[in-house]
C-alpha positions in Angstrom: -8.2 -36.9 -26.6 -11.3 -38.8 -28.0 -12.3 -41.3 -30.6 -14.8 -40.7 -33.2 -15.7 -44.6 -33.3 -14.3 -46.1 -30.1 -16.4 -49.3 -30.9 -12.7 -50.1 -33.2 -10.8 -50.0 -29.8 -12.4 -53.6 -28.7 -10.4 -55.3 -31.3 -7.2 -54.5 -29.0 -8.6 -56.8 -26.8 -9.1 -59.4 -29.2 -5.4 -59.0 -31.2 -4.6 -59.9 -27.0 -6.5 -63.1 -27.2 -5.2 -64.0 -30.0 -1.5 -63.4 -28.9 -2.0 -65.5 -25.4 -3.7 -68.1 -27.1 -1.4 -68.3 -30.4 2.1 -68.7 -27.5 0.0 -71.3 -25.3 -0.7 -73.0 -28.3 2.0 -73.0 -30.0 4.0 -74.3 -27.0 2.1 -77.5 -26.8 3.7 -78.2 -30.3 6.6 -79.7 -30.7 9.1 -80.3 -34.2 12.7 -82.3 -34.5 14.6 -82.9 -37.5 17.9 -84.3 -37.6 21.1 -82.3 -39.0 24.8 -83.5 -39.3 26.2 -79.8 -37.3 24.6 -77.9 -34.6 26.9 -75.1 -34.7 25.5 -73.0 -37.1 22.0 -73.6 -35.6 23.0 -72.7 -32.2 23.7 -69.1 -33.3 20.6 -68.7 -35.2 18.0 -70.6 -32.8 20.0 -69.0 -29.6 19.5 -66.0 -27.4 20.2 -63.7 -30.3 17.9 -65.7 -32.5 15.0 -65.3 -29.9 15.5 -61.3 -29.9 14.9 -61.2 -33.4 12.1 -63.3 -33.5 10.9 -61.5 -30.0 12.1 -57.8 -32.0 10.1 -59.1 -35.4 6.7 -59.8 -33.5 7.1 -56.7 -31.5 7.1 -54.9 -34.8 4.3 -56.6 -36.2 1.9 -56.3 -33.1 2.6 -53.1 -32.7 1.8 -52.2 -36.4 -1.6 -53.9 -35.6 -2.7 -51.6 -32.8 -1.7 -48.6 -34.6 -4.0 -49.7 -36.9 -6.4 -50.4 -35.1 -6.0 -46.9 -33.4 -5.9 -45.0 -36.2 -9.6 -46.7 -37.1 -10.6 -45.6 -34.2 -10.2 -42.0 -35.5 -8.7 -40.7 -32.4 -8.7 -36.5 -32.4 -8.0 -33.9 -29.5 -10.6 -31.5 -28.7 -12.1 -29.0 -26.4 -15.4 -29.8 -24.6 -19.1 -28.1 -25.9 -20.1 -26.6 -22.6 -21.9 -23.6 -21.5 -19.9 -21.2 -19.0 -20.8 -19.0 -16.9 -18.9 -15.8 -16.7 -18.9 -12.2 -15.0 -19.3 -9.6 -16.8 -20.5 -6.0 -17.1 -21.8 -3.7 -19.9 -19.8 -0.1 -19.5 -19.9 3.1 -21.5 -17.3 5.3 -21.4 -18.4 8.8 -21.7 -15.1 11.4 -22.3 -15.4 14.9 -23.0 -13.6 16.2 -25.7 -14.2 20.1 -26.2 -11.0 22.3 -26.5 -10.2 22.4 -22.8 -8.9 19.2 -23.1 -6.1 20.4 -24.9 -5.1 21.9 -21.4 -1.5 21.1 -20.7 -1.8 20.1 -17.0 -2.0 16.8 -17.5 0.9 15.3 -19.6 1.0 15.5 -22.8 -2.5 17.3 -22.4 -5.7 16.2 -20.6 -7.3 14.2 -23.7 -4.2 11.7 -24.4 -3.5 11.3 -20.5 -7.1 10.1 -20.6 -7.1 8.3 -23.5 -4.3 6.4 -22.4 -6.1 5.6 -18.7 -8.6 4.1 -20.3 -6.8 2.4 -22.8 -5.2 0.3 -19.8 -8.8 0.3 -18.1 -10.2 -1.2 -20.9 -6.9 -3.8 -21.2 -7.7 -4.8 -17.6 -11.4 -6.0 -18.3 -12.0 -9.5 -19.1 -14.9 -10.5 -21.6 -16.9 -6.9 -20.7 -19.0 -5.3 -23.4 -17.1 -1.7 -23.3 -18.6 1.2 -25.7 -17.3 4.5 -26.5 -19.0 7.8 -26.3 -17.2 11.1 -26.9 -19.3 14.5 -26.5 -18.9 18.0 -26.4 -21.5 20.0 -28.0 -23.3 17.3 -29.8 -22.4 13.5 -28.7 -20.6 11.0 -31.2 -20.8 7.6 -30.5 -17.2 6.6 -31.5 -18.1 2.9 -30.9 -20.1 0.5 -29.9 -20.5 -2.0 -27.0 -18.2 -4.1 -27.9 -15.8 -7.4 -26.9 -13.1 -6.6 -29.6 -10.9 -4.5 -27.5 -8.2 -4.3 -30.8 -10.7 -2.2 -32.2 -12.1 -0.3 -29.3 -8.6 1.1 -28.3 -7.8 1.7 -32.0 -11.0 3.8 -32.4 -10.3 5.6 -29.0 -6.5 6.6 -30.1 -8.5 8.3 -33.2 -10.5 10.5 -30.5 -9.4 14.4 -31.2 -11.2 17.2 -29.5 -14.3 18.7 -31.2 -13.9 21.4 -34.3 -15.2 24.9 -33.3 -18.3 24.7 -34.7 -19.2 21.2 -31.7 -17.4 23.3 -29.0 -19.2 22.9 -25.7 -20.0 20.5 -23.0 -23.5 18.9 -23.3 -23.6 16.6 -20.3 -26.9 16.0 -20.4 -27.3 15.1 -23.5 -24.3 12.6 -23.2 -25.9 10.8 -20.7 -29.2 10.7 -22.3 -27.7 8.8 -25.3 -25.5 6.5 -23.1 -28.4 5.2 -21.7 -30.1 4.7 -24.9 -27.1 2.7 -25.9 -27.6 0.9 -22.7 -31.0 0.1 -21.7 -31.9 -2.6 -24.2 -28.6 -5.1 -23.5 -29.7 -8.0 -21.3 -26.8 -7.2 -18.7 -27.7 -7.0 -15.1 -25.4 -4.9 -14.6 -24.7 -1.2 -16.8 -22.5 0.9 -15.8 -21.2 5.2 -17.1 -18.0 6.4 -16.5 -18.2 9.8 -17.3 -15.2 11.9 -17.5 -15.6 15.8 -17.9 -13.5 18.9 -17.1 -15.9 21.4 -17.5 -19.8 22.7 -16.8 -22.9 21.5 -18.4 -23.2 24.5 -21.0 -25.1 23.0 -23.9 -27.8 20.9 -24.4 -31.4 21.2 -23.4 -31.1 17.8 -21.4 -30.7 18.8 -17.3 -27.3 16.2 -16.3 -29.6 15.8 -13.2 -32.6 14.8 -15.1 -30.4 12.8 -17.5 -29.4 11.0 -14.3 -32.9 10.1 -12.9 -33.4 8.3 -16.5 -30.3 6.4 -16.2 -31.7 5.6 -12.4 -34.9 4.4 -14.0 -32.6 1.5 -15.8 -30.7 0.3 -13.0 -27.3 2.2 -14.7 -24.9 3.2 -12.2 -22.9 7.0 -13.6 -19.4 7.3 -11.9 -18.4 10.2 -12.7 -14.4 11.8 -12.9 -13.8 15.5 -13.1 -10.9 16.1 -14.2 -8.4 18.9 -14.3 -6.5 21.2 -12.2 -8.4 24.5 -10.4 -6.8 27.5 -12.4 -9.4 29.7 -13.4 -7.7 30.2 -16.7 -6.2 28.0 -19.2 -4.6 28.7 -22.8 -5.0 26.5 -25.5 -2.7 26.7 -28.3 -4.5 27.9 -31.2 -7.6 28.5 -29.6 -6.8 31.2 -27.0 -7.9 31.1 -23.0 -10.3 28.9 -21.9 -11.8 28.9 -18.6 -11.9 25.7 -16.7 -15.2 25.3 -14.5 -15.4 21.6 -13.3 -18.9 21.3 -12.3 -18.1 19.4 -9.3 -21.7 19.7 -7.7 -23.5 18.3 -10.9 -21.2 15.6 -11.1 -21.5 14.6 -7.4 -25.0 14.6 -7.8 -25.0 13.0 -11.1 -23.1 10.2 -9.6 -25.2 10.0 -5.8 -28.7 9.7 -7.9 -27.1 6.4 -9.3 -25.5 4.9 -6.9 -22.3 5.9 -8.2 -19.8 7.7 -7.0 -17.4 10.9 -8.0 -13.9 11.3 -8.5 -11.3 14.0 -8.6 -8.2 13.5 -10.7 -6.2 16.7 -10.6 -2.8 15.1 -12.4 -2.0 11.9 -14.7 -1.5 9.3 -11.6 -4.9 10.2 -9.8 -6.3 9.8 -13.0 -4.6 6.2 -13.3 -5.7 5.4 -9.9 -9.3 6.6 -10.0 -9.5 3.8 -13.1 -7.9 1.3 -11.3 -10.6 1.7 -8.6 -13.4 1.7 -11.1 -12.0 -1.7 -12.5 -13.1 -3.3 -9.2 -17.1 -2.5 -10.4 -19.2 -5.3 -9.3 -20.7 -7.9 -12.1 -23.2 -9.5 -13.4 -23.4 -13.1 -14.9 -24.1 -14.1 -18.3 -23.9 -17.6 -20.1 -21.4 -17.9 -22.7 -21.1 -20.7 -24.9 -18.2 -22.4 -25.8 -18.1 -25.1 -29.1 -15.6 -27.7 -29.4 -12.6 -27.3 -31.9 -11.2 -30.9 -33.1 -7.5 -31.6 -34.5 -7.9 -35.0 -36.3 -4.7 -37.0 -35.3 -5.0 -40.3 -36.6 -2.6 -40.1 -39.0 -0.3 -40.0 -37.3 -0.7 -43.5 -35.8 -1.7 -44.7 -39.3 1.4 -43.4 -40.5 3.4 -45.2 -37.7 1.6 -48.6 -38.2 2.9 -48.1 -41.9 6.6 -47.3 -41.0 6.4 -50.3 -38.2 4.9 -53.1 -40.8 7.4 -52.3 -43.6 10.0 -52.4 -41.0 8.9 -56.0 -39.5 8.4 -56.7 -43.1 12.1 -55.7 -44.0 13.5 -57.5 -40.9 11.8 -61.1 -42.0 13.3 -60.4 -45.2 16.9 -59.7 -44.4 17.1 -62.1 -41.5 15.0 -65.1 -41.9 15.9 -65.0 -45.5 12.2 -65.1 -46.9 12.3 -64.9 -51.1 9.9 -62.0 -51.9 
């Protein structure tokens, strides 16, 4: 808690003065009258008498210093400070031409993956995280981003390519990655790139593709994913055949300083993320503004409640004539 003008909090220490010197000074004065019965004054000026008087003073004083509070215009905020916090700029690059409708991976490939990185992505903390989807052509699905509401809600939209973008342009994925990348002031950039097939479109080399990221400090980690049948059928789209380009994405991932993964069922797949959210990170400087909650009404209010009630207790017990 803080005060907007403390310079108000000095009169505490002079309603204190006042009270020592008002009780020393008032005991070095004295008063006697004469009356015919004592009884009656006994229980009024006795040890019930002094509580009220004690009780009524109490009230008052009290009254006083929460207005004298209140003046002070005490509110509770959080402090203006810069923090420093570690971060890291990622770009998460998934595949989505028909293969990933493969059914080795529960329900299929594409929603196991979706829903690995959708607890990736719940795992980082203050991270800009974009989204990247490719097969044919690349689609940037959204980008770099702290709102992870609305990156997971745009990644649960992903659905494989229509016929027409079939493909896998590798390549070219990482290519515009990099473009997404290269201009953020991170120090550290990261690719996670997850495929399940071969570099077949594109006129981008993944290889070449990789040297540019290189030339930009961005580290490619690369996941293949996928089991090793030869064949696999897609409903509605016939027989596919599955070719994980596990050389390309070794290399792709060793001319970065990354490294490559194999994720052959749902739990590697899990795992392989789990690893990747141990990344090393960079610092940036994040600013934080203070929020105030203006509280002194509340001490107004009780100063209020406190004088009318001192107020009401001269009035019914000492008898004072409004």
């Amino acid at each position: 808690m803080e005060f907007l003008h403390p310079n108000f909090l000095y009169l505490l220490a002079v309603l204190v003065l006042l009270s020592i010197f008002k009780k020393f000074y008032s005991s070095n004065k004295t008063a006697s009258f004469q009356v015919s019965n004592t009884k009656q004054l006994k229980t009024f000026f006795g040890r019930y008498g002094s509580f009220k008087i004690g009780l009524f003073r109490l009230l008052f004083i009290t009254s006083l210093v929460c207005f004298i509070i209140a003046i002070a215009r005490p509110r509770i905020s959080t402090d203006d400070k810069d923090v420093t916090i570690e971060v890291i700029d990622i770009m998460l690059v998934l595949d989505i031409s028909s293969s990933m409708l493969a059914e080795d991976f529960k329900p299929n490939r594409l929603e196991a993956v979706k829903q690995a990185a959708n607890d990736f992505i719940d795992n980082r903390r203050g991270d800009r995280i974009g989204l990247l989807v490719f097969g044919k052509e690349t689609f940037i699905q959204c980008p770099l981003t702290v709102d992870y509401g609305v990156l997971n809600n745009l990644l649960s939209e992903v659905t494989v390519v229509e016929p027409k973008y079939d493909g896998t342009a590798i390549g070219i994925a990482i290519a515009n990655a990099v473009n997404r990348l290269r201009v953020n002031d991170s120090k550290s950039k990261v690719i996670i790139l997850l495929s399940d097939g071969s570099n077949n479109s594109g006129a981008i080399d993944p290889i070449a593709a990789a040297k540019i990221a290189k030339e930009y400090d961005i580290r490619i980690y690369t996941i293949g994913a996928g089991t090793r049948q030869a064949v696999t059928q897609i409903p509605g789209r016939g027989y596919i055949r599955n070719e994980i380009d596990e050389e390309s994405l070794m290399g792709i991932a060793l001319e970065t300083g990354g490294k490559y993964f194999r994720a052959i069922d749902k739990e590697s797949l899990t795992g392989i993320y789990a690893e990747i959210n141990d990344l090393e990170k960079s610092e940036i400087i994040v600013n934080y503004y203070s929020e105030y909650q203006e509280i002194y009404l509340w001490f107004l209010y009780t100063g209020f409640i406190l004088l009318l009630s001192s107020e009401l207790f001269r009035i019914i017990y000492f008898r004072r004539i409004i």
